[in-house]
Each structure stands twice: as C-alpha cells, then as structure tokens.
VORO-214311 format. One record per residue (C-alpha): chain; residue number from 1; residue in three letters; x negated, y negated, z. Coordinates in Angstrom, 3 decimals, padded with zeros to 6 digits. Layout:
BEGIN
PT chain resi resn     east    north       up
PT     A  NUM  Ala        X        Y        Z
...
***
This chain:
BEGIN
PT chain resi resn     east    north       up
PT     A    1  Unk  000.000  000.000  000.000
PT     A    2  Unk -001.310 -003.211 -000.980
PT     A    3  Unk -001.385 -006.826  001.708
PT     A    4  Unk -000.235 -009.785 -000.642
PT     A    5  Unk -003.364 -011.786 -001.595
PT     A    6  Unk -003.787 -013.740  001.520
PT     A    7  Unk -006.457 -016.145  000.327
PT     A    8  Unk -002.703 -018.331 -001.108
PT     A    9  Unk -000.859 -020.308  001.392
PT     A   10  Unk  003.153 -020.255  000.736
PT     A   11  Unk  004.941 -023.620  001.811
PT     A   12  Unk  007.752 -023.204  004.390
PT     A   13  Unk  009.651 -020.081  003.894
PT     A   14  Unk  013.441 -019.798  004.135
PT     A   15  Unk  014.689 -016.369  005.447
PT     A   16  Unk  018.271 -014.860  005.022
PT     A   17  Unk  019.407 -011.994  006.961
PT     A   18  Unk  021.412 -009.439  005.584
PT     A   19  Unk  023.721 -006.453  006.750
PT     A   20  Unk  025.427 -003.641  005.465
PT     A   21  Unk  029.332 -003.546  006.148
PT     A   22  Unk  032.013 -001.694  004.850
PT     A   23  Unk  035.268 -003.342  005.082
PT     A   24  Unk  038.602 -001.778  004.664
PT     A   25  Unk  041.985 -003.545  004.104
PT     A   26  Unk  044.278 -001.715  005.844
PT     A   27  Unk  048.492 -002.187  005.136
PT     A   28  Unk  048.901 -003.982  007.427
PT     A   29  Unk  046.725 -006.669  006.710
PT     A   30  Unk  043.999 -005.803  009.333
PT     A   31  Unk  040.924 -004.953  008.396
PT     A   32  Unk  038.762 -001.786  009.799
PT     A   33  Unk  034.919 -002.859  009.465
PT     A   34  Unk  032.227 -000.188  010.014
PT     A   35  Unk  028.412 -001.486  010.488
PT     A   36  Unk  026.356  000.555  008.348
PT     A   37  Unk  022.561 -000.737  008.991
PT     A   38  Unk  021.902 -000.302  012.805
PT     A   39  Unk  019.821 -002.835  011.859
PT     A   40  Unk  019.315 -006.288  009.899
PT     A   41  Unk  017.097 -006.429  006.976
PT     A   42  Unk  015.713 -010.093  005.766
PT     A   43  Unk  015.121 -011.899  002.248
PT     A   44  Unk  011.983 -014.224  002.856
PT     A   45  Unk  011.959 -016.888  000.167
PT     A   46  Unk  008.837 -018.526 -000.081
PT     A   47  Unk  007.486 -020.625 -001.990
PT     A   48  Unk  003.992 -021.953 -003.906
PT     A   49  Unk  003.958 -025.850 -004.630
PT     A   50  Unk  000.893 -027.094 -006.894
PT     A   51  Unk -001.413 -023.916 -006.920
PT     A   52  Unk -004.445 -023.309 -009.012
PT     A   53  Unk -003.646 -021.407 -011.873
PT     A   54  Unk -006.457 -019.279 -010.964
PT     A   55  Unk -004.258 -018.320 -007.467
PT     A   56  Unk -001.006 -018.461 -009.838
PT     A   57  Unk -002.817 -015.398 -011.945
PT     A   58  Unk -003.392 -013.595 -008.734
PT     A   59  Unk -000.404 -013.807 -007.902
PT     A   60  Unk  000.866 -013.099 -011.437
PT     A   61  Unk -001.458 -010.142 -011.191
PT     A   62  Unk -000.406 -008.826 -008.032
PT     A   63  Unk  003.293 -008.941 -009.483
PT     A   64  Unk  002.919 -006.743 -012.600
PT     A   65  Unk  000.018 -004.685 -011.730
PT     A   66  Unk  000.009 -003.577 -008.361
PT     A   67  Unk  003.666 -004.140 -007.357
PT     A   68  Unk  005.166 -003.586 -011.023
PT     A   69  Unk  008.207 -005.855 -009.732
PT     A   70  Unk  009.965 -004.075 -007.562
PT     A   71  Unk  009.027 -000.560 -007.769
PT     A   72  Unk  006.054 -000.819 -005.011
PT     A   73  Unk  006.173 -002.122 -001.692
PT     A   74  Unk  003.692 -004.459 -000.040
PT     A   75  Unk  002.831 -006.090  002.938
PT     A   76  Unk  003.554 -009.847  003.954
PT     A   77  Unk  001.699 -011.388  006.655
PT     A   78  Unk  003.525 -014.328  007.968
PT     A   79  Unk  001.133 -017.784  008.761
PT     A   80  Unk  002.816 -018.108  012.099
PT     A   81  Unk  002.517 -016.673  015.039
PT     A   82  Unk  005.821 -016.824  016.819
PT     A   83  Unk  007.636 -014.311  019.222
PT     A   84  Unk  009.962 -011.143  018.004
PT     A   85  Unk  012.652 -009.502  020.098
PT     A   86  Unk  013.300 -005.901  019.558
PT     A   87  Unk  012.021 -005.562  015.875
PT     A   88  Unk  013.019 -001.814  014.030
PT     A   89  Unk  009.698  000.334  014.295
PT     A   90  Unk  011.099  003.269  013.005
PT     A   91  Unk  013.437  006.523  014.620
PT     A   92  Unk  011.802  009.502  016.933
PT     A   93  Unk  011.565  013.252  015.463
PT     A   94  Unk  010.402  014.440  018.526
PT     A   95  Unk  006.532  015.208  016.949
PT     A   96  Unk  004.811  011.789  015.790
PT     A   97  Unk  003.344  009.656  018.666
PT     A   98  Unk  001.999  006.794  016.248
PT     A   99  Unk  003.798  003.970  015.413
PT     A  100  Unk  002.646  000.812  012.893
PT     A  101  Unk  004.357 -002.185  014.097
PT     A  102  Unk  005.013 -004.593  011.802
PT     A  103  Unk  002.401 -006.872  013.650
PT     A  104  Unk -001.197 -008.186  012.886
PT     A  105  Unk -003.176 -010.388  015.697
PT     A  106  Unk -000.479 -009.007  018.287
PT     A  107  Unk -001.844 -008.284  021.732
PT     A  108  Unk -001.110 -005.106  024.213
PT     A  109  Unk  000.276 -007.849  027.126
PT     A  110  Unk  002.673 -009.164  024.700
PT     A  111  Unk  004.063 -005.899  023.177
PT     A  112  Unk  007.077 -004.303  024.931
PT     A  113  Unk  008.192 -000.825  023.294
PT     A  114  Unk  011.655  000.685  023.917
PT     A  115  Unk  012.938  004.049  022.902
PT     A  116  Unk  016.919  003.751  022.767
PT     A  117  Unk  016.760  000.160  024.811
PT     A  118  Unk  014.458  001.659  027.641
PT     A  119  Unk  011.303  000.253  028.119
PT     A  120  Unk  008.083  002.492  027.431
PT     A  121  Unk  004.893  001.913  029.524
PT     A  122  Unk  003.467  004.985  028.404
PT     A  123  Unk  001.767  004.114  025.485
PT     A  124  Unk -001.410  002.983  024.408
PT     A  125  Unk -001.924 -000.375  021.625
PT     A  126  Unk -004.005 -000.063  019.384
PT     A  127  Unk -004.868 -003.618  017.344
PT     A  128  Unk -005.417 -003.681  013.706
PT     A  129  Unk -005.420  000.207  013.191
PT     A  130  Unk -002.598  000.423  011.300
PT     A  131  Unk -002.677  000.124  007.496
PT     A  132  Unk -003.472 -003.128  006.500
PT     A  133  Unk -004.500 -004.510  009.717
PT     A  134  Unk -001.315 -004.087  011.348
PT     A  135  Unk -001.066 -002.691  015.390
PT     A  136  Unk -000.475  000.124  016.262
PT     A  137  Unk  001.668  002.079  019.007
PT     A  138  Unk  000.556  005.263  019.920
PT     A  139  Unk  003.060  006.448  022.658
PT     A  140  Unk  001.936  009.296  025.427
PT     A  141  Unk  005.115  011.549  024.548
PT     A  142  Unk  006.493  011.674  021.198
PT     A  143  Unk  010.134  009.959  021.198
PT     A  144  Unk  012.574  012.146  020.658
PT     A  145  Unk  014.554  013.061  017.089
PT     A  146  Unk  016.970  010.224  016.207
PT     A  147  Unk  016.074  007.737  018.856
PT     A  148  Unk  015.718  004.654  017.613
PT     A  149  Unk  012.495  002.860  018.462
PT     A  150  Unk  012.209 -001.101  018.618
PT     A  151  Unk  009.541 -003.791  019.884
PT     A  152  Unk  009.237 -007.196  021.045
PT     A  153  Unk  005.835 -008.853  021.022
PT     A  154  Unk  004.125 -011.780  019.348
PT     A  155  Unk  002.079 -012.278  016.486
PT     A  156  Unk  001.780 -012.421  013.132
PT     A  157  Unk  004.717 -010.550  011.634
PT     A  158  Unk  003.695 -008.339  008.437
PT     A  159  Unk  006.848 -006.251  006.980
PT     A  160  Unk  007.083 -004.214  004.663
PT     A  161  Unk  008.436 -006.172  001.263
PT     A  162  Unk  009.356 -005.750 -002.109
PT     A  163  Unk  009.714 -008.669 -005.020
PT     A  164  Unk  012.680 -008.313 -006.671
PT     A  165  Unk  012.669 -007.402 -010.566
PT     A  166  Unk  012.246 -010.831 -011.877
PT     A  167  Unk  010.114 -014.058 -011.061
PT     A  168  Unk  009.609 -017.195 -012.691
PT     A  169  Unk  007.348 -019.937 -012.346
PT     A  170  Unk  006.748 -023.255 -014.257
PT     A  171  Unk  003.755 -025.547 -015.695
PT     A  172  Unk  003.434 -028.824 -013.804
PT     A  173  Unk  000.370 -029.907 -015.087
PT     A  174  Unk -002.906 -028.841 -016.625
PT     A  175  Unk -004.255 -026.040 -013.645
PT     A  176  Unk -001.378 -026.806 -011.660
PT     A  177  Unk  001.659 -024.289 -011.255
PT     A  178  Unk  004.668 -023.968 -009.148
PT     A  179  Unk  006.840 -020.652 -008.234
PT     A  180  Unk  009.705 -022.011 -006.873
PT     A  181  Unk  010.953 -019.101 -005.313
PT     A  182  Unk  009.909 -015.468 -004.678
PT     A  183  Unk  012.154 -013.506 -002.681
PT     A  184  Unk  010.443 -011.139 -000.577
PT     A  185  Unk  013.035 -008.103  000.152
PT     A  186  Unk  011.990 -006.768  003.482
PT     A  187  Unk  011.940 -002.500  003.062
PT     A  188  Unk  012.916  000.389  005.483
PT     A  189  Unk  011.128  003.305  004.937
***
C-alpha cells in the first residue's frame, strides 16, 4: 500500500461523513430505518492551490499509476494533530493480537483501546510499526470473534483512502496548477 506523496501540502480540507441507512416507508406513513454501517465512513476533500507542476505530476502520477483511480487504496496522513474519540480499528476473530491504528506520531499515554466499549490496559503500543508509519496495538489476549475494536488517542490521523474514478485539475499559469478538489473516500477493509 502506498502513503500519498507527503512532500505536497493540501490547503484546508473539508470532510463529510457518511452512513449507510435503509429506510422503509411503511403504510402507514412511518418509516422503519435500520443502520447498516456500525460505523461512519468520511469523504476528505482537499485541496492543492498554486502547486508546481512538478508536485502536480506527482500527484498526477500517483493517481494513474499507483492508485489507477480508484481501484487501489492508499494512505492519507492528515497535517494536524488533533484528538480522536473511539475511531473503528477493526473486529476480533479471537486469533490476531496486532492492530494498525489509523495513527502516525500518536503516543502510548494518549491511546485508549476498547474491545466492545471496555477499556483495554493490556496491550502494548508500538509507534510507527505499522505499514506506512502508522502505530500499532498489539493487545496481550487476542479480542474475541466479532467484537468490535475502537480507539481514542491523538495524532496524526492516516486512513485508509481511495480517489474516486475521476479528477480534474486546471492551468493557472505557466508552472502553476490547481486541483480544486480530490475527494479522498476513506476504506474499510
């Protein structure tokens, strides 16, 4: 899995979160709604004022040859560090004991596991192990098939993403190109 070239600094990102409900009119007029994520996912939208066209080809490069639009998945490291509250790490099967967090520059004292909502102190953090750079969670029992587990901590938040099928970007002058938008789909796996 490739980390999006980091050497280009997006301006301020805007970031919509989305869920998955079904909705059912009933005959009455009431509706039944069923929550289908247990989970939100987000849509990042950042974008690259006035950059180089040299860092324009990167990321031009990065878009059809490593990613291939939206067919492989990537990491994002946000240029913030800000606090997360219980962030999806992934669900127990009762035999892994490593976790990647979706975390770079995070810090054991500020990373608080849970395993169904209960808090896990045994576990060791591991920083930067993961691929990419991103921490690591390697509890002392493996959590157990279909619990869900979750973290807060702070850092630099690095999800998995995925561009969507299409971008566009424009000439403003000479070297000089804008993209002024790239939605950054964040991916479960």
């Amino acid at each position: 899995m490739s980390l999006f070239p980091i050497t280009i600094t997006p301006g301020l990102p805007s970031i919509k979160s989305i869920w998955n409900t079904t909705i059912t009119p009933m005959k009455s007029g009431k509706e039944n709604r069923t929550q289908n994520w247990v989970f939100n996912r987000r849509i990042v939208t950042v974008t690259f004022p006035n950059i180089s066209l040299l860092d324009a080809k990167l990321i031009i490069n990065f878009y059809n040859n490593d990613c291939k639009g939206s067919r492989y998945s990537f990491h994002f490291k946000w240029t913030v560090s800000e606090n997360y509250t219980k962030e999806y790490i992934g669900q127990g099967d009762g035999t892994t004991t490593t976790f990647t967090l979706p975390l770079t520059g995070g810090a054991d004292g500020t990373t608080t596991m849970y395993e169904d909502d209960v808090i896990q102190a045994a576990r060791t953090f591991s920083a930067a192990s993961g691929t990419d750079g991103r921490d690591q969670v390697i509890f002392n029992l493996a959590p157990a098939d279909g619990e869900l587990i979750t973290a807060s901590f702070t850092g630099y938040w690095t999800p998995e993403v995925r561009f969507p099928d299409s971008a566009s970007y424009r000439y403003d002058l000479h070297d000089i190109m804008t993209y002024e938008k790239i939605e950054l789909i964040e991916v479960r796996t």
